[in-house]
Backbone as CSV, one residue per row, in Angstrom:
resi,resn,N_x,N_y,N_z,CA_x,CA_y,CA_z,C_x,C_y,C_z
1,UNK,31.518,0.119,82.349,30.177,0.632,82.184,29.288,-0.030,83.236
2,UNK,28.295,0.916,83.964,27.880,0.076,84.962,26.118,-0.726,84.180
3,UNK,25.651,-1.828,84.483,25.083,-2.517,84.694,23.635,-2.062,83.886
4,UNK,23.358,-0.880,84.620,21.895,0.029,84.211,22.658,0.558,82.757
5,UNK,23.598,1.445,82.934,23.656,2.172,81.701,23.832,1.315,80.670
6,UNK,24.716,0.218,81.091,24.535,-0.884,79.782,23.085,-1.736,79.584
7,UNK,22.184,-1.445,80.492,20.984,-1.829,79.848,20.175,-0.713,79.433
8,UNK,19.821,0.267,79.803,19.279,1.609,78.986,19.797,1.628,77.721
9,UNK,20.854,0.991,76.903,21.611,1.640,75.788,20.902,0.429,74.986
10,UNK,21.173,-0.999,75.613,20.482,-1.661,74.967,18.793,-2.075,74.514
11,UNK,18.475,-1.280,75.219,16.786,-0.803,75.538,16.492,0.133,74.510
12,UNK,17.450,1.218,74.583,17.226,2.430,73.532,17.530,1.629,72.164
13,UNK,18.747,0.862,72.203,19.059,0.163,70.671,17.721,-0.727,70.119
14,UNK,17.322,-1.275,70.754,16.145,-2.039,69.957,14.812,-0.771,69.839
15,UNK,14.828,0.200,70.682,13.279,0.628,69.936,13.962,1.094,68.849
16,UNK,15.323,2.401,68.444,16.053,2.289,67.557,15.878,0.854,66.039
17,UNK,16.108,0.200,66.654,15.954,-1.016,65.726,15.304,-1.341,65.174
18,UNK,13.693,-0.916,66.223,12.363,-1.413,65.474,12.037,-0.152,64.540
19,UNK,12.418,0.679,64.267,12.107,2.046,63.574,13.142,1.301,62.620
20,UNK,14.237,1.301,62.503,15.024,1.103,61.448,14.178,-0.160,60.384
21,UNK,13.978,-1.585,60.817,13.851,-2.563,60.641,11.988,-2.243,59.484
22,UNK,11.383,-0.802,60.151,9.935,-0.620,59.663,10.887,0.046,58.542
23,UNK,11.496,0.963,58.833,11.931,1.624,57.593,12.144,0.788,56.320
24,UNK,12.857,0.158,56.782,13.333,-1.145,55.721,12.233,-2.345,54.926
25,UNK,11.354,-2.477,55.564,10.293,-3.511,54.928,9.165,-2.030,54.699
26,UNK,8.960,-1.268,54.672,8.234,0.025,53.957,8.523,0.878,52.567
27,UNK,10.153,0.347,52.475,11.034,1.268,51.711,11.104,0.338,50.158
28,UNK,10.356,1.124,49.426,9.682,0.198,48.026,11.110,-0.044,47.257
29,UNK,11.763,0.298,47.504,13.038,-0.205,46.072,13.447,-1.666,46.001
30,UNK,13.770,-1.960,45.226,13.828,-3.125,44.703,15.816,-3.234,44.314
31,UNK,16.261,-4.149,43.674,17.884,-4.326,43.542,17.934,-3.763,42.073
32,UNK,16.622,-3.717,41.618,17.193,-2.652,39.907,17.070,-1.166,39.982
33,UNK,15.977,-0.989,41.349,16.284,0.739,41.507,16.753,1.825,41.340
34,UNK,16.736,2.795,41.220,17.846,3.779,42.110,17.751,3.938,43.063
35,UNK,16.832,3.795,43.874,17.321,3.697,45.676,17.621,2.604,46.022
36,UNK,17.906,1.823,45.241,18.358,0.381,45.969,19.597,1.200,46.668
37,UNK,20.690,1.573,46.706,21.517,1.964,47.509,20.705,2.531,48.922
38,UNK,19.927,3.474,49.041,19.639,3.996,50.081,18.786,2.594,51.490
39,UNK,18.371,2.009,50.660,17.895,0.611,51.332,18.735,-0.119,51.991
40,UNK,19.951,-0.447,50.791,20.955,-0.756,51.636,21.802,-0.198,52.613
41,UNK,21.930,1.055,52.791,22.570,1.616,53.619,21.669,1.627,55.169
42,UNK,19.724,1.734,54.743,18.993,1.134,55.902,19.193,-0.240,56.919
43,UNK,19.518,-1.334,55.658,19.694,-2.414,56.061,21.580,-2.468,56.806
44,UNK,22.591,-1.916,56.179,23.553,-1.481,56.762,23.762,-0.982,58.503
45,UNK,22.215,0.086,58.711,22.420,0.519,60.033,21.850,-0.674,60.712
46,UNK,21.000,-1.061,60.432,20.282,-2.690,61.061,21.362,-3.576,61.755
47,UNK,22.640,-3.939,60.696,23.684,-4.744,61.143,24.232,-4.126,62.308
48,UNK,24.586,-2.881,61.539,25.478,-1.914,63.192,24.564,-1.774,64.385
49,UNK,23.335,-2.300,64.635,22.769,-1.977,65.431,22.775,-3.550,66.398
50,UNK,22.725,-4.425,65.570,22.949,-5.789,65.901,23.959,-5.929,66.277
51,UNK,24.748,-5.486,65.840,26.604,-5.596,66.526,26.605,-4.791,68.124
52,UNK,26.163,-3.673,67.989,26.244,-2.601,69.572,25.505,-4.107,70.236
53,UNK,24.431,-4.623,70.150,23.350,-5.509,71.085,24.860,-6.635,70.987
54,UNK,25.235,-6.929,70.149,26.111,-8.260,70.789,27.302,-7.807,71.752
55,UNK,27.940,-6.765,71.450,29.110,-6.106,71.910,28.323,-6.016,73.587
56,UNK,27.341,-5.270,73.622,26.908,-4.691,75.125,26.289,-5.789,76.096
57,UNK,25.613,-6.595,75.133,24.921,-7.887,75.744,25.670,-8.410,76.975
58,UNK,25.253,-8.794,78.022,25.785,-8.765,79.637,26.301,-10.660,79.174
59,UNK,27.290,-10.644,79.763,27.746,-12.683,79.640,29.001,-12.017,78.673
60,UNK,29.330,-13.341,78.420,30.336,-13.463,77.488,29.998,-13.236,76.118
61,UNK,31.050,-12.824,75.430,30.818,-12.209,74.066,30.419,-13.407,72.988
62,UNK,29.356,-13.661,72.693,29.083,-14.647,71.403,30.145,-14.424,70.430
63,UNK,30.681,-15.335,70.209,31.895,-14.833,69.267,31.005,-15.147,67.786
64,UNK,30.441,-16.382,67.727,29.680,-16.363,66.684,28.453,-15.974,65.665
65,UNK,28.091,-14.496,66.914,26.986,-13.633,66.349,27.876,-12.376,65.801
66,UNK,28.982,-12.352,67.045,29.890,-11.187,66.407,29.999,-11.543,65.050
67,UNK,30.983,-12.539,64.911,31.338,-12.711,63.463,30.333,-13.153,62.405
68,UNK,29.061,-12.841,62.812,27.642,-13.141,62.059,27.563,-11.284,61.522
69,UNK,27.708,-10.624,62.583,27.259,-9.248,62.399,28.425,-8.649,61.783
70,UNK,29.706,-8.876,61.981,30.457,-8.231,61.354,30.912,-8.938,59.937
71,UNK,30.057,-9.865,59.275,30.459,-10.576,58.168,29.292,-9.843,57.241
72,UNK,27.907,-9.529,58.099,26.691,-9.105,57.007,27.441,-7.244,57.033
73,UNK,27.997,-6.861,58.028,28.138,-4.798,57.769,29.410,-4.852,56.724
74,UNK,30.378,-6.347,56.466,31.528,-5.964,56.302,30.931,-6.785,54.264
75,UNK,29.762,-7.252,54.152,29.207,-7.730,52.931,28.862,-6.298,52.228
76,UNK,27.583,-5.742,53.269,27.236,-4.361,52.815,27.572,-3.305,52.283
77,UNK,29.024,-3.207,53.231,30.074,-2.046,52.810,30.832,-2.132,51.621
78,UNK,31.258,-3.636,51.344,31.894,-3.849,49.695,31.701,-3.438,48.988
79,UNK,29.967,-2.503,48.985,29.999,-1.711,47.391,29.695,-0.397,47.960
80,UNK,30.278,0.015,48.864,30.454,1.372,49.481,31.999,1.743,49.150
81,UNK,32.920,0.535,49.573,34.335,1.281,49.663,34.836,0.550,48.439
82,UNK,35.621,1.117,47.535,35.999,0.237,46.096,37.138,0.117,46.281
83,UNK,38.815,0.560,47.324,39.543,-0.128,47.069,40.034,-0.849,47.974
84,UNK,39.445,-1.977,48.563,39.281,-3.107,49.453,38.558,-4.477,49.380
85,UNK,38.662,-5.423,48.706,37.653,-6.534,49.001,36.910,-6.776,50.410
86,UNK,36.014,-6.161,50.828,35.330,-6.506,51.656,34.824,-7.764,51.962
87,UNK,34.242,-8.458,50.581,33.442,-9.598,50.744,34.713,-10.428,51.000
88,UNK,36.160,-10.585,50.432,37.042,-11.175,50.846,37.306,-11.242,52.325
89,UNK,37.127,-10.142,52.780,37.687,-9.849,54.323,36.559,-10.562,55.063
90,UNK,35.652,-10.183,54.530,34.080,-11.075,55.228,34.243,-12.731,55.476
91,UNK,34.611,-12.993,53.867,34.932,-14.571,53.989,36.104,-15.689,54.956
92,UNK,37.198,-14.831,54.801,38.328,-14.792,55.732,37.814,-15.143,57.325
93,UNK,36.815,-13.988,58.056,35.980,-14.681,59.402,35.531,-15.830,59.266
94,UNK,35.094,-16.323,58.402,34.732,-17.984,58.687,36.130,-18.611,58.316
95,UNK,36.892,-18.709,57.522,38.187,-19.062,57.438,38.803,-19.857,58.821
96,UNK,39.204,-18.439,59.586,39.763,-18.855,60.302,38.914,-19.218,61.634
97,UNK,37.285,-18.685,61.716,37.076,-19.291,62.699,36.900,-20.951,63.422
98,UNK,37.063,-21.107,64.554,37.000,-22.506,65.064,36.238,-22.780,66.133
């Protein structure tokens, strides 16, 4: 990927971000809701959006934001997918990291 296009994407990802991030501190539900799910799935795209910025980010790959971002999308998703421990798989990244 050349240089520009990987910074346009990351340019587009944060105004992206800042729309998501308003959505999310605007969005009245609470954890006894019924939209508490839809909040979370806001806060869900937030992570994936944080992950593209670490993945594209120019240097070497932070290994420890990766496994920051893929520990909060892979927390989120646990009560999306029911036959997988997610939060297990989540915990496991610090496990073995060093």
């Amino acid at each position: 990927m050349e240089k520009q296009q990987r910074q346009d994407i990351l340019t587009l990802s944060w105004s992206i971000h800042d729309q998501v991030e308003e959505a999310i501190r605007t969005h009245p539900a609470s954890r006894a809701d019924e939209n508490w799910q839809e909040k979370q799935r806001l806060l869900m795209a937030d992570m994936a959006l944080h992950l593209l910025q670490t993945a594209l980010k120019p240097g070497e790959l932070q290994k420890e934001k990766l496994v920051n971002n893929l520990n909060a999308i892979l927390t989120l998703s646990d009560d999306y997918i029911e036959n997988v421990d997610l939060r297990k798989v989540s915990d496991s990244l610090y496990d073995t990291r060093k």
